[in-house]
N, C-alpha and C positions, 0 to 999 in steps of 0.2 A: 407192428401195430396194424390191425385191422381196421378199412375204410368201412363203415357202414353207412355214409350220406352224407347232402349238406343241402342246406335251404336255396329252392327254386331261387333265380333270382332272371334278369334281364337276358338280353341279345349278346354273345360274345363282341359281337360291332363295337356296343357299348362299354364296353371291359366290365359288363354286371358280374355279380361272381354268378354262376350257372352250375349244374349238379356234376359230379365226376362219374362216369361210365365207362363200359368197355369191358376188357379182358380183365385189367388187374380191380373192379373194384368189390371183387371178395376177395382180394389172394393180401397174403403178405408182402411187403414191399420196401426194402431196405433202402433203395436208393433213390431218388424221383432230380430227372435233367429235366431244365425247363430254357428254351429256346423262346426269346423274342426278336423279332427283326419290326422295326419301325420307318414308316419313310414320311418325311415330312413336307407340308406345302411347298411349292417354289416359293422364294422369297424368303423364310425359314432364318432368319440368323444364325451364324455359329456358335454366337455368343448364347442363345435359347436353346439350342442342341447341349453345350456346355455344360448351361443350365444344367437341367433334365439329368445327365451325367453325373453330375454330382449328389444330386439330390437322390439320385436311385444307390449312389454307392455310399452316404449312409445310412442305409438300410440294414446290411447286417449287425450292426451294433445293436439293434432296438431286437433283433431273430435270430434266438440263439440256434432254431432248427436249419438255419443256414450253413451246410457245409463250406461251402466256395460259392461266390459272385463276381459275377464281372460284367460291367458296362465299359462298352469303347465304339466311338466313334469311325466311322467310315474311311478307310485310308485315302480313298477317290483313286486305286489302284484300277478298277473296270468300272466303263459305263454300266446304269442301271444297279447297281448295290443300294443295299438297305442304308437308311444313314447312321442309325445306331444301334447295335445289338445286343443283347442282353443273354447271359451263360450263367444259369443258377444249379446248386447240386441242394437238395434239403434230405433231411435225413427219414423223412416219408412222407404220405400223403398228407397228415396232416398239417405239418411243416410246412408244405408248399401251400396249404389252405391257408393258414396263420397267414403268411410273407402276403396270398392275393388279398384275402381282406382284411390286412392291416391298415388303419385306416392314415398312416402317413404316404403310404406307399398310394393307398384311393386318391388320397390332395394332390398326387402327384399327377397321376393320370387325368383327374379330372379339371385344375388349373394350368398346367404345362403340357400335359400329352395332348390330348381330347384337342384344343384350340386349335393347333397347328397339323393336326397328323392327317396325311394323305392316305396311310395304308396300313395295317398292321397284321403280321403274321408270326404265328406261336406254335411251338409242341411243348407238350410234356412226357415224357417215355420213361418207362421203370430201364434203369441203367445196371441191374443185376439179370440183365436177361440179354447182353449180348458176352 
C-alpha cells in the first residue's frame, strides 16, 4: 500500500497527528513497529498507570490493521525506566494512521495520558528493512 500524505495537524508534544516523512514515504511498506515509552508525573498512581493499560490494550479489537500489541508496565528492574511501554506491529502505514487517529485511542491520550505524563518518547520504523 502506498503512503501519499495525511492532513497537517499539531506539535508531536501534543500527540496531534502530524504528516509522515522520510525515507519510506513513497516506498511500499509491509510492516510498520511503533515504539512508545511514557514516563509519568511523580505521584502518578499505579492504579492510573493500570488504568491507561488497559484501556490501550483494547484497542486492537476496534483495528483490524493491528498485527500484534502490547502495553506492560515497568518491572522497576533499573532506575530511571519509562513506566509504560507500548510495542505495536500494523500491517502499513496506513494502519498505523487508522490506530493514531482513532478517536478511542485520542480519548485515551487526551483524558488519561496528557494529565499525568512527564515525558514521552516514540519511533515508528518499517520492519522489512532489517
Amino acid at each position: 500500500m502506498k503512503y501519499s500524505g495525511v492532513p497537517q495537524g499539531g506539535a508531536p508534544e501534543d500527540f496531534s497527528a502530524t504528516a509522515c516523512s522520510g525515507a519510506h514515504a513513497d516506498t511500499l511498506v509491509t510492516m510498520i513497529r511503533h515504539v512508545v515509552l511514557l514516563e509519568f508525573l511523580p505521584g502518578t498512581p499505579k492504579e492510573h498507570v493500570d488504568g491507561i493499560a488497559a484501556g490501550l490494550r483494547d484497542l486492537p479489537n476496534r483495528l483490524p490493521g493491528l498485527r500484534s500489541y502490547e502495553v506492560g508496565s515497568d518491572m522497576g528492574l533499573a532506575a530511571g525506566n519509562a513506566h509504560l511501554a507500548v510495542l505495536a506491529a500494523f500491517d502499513d502505514v496506513d494502519a498505523y494512521l487508522e490506530y493514531r487517529d482513532d478517536p478511542v485511542h485520542r480519548r485515551i491520550i487526551a483524558e488519561q495520558i496528557l494529565p499525568r505524563l512527564a515525558s514521552r518518547s516514540a519511533s515508528q520504523f518499517d520492519d522489512t528493512a532489517s
